[in-house]
C-alpha positions in Angstrom: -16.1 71.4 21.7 -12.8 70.1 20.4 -11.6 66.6 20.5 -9.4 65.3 23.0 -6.2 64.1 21.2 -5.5 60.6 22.5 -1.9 59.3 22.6 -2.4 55.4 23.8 -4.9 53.2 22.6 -5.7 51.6 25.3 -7.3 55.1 26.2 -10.0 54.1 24.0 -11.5 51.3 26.1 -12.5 48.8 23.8 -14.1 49.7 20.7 -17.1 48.1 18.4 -17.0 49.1 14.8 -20.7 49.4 13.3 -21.1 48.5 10.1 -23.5 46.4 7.5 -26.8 48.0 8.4 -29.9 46.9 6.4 -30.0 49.9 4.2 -29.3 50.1 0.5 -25.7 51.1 1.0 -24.8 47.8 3.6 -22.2 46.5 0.6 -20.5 49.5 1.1 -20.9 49.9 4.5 -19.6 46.7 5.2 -16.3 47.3 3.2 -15.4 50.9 4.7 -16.5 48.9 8.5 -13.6 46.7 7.8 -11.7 48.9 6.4 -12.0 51.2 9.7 -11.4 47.7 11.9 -8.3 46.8 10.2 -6.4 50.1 11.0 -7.6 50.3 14.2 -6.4 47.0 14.7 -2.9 48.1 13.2 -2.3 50.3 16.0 -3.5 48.2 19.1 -6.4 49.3 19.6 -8.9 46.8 21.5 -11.2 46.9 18.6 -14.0 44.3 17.7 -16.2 44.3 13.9 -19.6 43.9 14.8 -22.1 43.8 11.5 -25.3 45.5 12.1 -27.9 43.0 10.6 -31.2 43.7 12.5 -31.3 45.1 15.8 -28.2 47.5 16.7 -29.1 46.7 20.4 -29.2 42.9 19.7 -25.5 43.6 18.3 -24.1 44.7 20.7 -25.7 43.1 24.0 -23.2 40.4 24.3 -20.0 42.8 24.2 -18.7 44.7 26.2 -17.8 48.2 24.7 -16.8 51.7 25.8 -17.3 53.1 22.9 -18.6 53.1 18.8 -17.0 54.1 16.0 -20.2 54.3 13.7 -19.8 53.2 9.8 -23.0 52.1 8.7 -24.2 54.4 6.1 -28.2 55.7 5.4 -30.8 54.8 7.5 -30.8 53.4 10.4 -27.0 54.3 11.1 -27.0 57.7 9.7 -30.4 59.4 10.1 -30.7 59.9 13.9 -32.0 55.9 14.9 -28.9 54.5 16.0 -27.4 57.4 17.7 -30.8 57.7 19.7 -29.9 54.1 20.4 -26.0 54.7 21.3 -27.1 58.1 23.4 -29.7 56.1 25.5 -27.0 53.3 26.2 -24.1 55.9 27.0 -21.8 54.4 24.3 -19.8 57.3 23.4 -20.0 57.3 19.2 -17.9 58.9 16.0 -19.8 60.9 14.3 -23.0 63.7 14.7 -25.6 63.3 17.4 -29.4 62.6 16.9 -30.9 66.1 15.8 -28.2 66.3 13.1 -27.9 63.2 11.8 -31.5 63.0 11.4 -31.7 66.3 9.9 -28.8 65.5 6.8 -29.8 62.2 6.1 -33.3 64.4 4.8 -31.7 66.3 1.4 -34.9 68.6 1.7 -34.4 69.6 5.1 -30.6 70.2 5.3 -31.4 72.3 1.7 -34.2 74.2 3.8 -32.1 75.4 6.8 -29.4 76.5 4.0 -31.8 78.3 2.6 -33.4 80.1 6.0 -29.6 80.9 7.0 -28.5 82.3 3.2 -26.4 79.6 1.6 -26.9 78.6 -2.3 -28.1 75.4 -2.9 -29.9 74.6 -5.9 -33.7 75.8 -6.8 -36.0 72.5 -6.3 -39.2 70.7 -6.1 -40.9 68.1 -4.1 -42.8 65.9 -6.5 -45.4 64.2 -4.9 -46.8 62.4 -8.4 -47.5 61.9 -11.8 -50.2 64.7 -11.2 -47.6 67.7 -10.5 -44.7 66.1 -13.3 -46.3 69.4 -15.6 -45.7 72.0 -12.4 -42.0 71.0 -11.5 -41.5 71.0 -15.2 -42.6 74.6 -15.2 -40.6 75.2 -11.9 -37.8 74.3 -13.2 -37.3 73.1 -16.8 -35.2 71.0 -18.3 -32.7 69.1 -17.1 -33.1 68.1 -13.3 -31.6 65.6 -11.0 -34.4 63.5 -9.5 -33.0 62.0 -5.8 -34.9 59.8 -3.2 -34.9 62.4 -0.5 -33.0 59.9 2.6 -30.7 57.8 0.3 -27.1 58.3 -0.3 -24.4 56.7 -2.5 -26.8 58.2 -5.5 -28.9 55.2 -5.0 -32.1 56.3 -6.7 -31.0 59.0 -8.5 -31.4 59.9 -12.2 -31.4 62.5 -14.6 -34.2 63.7 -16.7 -34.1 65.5 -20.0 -37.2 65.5 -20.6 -40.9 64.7 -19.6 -40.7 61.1 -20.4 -37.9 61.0 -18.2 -38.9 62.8 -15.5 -41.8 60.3 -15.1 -39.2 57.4 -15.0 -37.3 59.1 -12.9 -40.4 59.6 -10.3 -41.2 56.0 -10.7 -37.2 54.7 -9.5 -37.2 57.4 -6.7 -40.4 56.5 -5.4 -39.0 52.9 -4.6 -37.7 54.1 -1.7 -40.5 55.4 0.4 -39.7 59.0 1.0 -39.9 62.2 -0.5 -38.8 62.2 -4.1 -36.7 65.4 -4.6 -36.2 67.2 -8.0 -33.5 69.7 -8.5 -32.4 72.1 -11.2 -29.3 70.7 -13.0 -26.4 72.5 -12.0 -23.9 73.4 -15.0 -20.6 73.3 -13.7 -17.5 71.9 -11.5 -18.7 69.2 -8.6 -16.3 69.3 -5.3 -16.2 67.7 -2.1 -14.5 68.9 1.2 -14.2 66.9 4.3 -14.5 68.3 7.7 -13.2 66.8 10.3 -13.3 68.5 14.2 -14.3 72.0 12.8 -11.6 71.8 10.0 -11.8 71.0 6.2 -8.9 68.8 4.9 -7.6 69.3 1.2 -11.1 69.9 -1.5 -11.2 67.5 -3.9 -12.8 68.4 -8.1 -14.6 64.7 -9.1 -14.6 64.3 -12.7 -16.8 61.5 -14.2 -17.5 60.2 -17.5 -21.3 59.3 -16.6 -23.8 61.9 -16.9 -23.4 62.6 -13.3 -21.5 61.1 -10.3 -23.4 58.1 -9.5 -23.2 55.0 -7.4 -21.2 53.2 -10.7 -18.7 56.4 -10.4 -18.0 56.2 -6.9 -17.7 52.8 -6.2 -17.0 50.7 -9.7 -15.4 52.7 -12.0 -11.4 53.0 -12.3 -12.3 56.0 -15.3 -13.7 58.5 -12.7 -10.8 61.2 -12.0 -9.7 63.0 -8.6 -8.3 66.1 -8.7 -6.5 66.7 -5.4 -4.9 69.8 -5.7 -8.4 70.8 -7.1 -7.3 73.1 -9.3 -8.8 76.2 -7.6 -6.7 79.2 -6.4 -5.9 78.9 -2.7 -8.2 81.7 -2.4 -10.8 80.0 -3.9 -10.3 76.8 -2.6 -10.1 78.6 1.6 -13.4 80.1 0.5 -14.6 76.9 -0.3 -13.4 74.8 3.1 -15.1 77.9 5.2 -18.3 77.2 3.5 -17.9 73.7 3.8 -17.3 74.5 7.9 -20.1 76.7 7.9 -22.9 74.4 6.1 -22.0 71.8 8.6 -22.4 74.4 11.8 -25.9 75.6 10.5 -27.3 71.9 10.9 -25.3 71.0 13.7 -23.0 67.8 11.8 -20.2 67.2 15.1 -16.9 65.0 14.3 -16.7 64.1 10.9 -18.5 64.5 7.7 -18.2 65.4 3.7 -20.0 68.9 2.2 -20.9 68.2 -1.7 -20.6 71.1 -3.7 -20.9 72.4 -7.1 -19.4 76.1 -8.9 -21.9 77.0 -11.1 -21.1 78.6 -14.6 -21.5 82.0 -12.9 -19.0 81.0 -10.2 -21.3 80.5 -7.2 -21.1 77.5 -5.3 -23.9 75.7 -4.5 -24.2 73.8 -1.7 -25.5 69.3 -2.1 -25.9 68.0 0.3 -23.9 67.1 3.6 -22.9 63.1 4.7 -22.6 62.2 8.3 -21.3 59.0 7.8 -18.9 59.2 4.6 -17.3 56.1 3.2 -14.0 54.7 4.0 -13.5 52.5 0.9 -10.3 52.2 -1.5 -12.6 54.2 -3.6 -13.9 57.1 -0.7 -12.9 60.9 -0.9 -12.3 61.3 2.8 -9.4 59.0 2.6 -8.2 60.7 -0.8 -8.7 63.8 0.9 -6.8 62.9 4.0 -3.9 61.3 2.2 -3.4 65.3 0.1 -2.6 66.9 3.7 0.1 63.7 4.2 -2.5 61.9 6.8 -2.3 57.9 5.8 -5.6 55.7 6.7 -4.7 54.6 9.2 -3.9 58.0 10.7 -7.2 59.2 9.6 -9.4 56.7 11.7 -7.6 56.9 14.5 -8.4 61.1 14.2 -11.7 60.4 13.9 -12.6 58.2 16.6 -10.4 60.6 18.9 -13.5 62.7 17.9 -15.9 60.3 20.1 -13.8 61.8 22.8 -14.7 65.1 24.2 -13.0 67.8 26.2 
């Protein structure tokens, strides 16, 4: 179901912007919220900031709103819980509904109904403890990525060379109270695509002088590099926006979202993970992404709220 395209803003109704969220990521929630609420208020759109500190329902009792447009990243505004919310109150929201934003926000599960349809994604292992650090090891050697299973923004995240730091690894992932997931390290070229109504705007290459592209990468550092033209052909980089379209259709992701993606040495790409809820900071690839195919930011939230509206 396509978007409606909306020519007045006063077609929106009024508007609440979700953001903050009590979730690792709020910081950067909270900047990409007003980020999102300054454009919108650019072009006259009845738009109030509302900051997400507890209860989303508590939030938003005392307005009146016809509908969201959703920018609180990880749990609780990403995994399913506040679109369950949203759904149950009518409030017509940005973003994917509650099976699929439940499902992404779980790297293990998205990578698992990859697999079942055929896409790549990289060979992993869930380590439950200290008592199965020698069987991953085994399963996958040397060196891995080590991820809290429902974080983004690479909160968590580490990469082990060896057992030593593996275990510390384990230790830092299991802060956050969910499945700690270990993955082969990929060798090769990371991308990012965003999709956006069914279509994938301009891929983006992400070159990082860190060992890997971590929270200090995305959001901190002025070293980390953005290729956009990516460097790949235009065959290569079509194949790369259809797979990017595709892993968002197998787990049902609906109005926006960002596909990470790595070529391997061998020239395969293997498939991240998939965000629901991307970020919208001076330092975001959607925007980057956006601003390639000639669509400014503000542009680019107004597009993706029109996605709230359906046909």
């Amino acid at each position: 179901m396509k978007a409606l395209r909306i020519q007045q803003p006063e077609d929106f109704g009024r508007v609440a912007v979700l953001m903050g969220g009590s979730a690792a990521e709020r910081e950067v929630s909270l900047k990409s919220g007003l980020a999102v609420f300054e454009a919108l208020k650019n072009q006259a759109v009845d738009v109030v900031a509302v900051d997400v500190k507890e209860s989303a329902i508590a939030a938003l009792a005392a307005q009146k709103i016809d509908r969201v447009f959703n920018i609180i990243h990880g749990r609780g505004g990403e995994d399913g819980v506040l679109q369950a919310i949203l759904e149950d109150m009518n409030l017509p929201c940005t973003g994917s509904g509650v099976m699929a934003s439940a499902l992404t926000m779980d790297k293990l599960r998205t990578k698992l109904c990859w697999q079942g349809y055929g896409l790549l994604t990289p060979k992993w292992f869930v380590l439950k403890d200290e008592k199965e650090i020698d069987a991953c090891i085994e399963s996958l050697g040397f060196p891995v990525i080590v991820k809290p299973a429902q974080e983004g923004s690479s909160i968590g995240m580490s990469k082990a060379n060896n057992k030593d730091e593996l275990r510390k690894a384990l230790i830092l992932a299991e802060n956050y109270q969910c499945d700690v997931l270990v993955e082969a390290w990929v060798t090769g070229e990371e991308y990012t695509v965003a999709v956006i109504d069914g279509e994938a705007l301009p891929v983006i290459r992400l070159q990082t002088a860190n060992e890997f592209y971590d929270f200090e990468a995305k959001y901190q550092s002025n070293s980390t590099q953005y290729h956009c033209p990516c460097g790949l052909s235009e065959q290569q980089e079509n194949k790369l926006k259809v797979l990017a379209v595709e892993a968002c259709k197998v787990v049902g992701v609906k109005g926006w979202g960002r596909v990470d993606v790595f070529i391997d040495s061998e020239g395969e790409a293997q498939l991240i993970e998939v965000n629901t809820v991307p970020g919208m900071t001076d330092h975001s690839l959607v925007p980057m992404a956006a601003k390639a195919e000639g669509c400014d930011f503000d542009e680019l939230v107004w597009r993706i709220l029109e996605t709230s509206v359906n046909e």
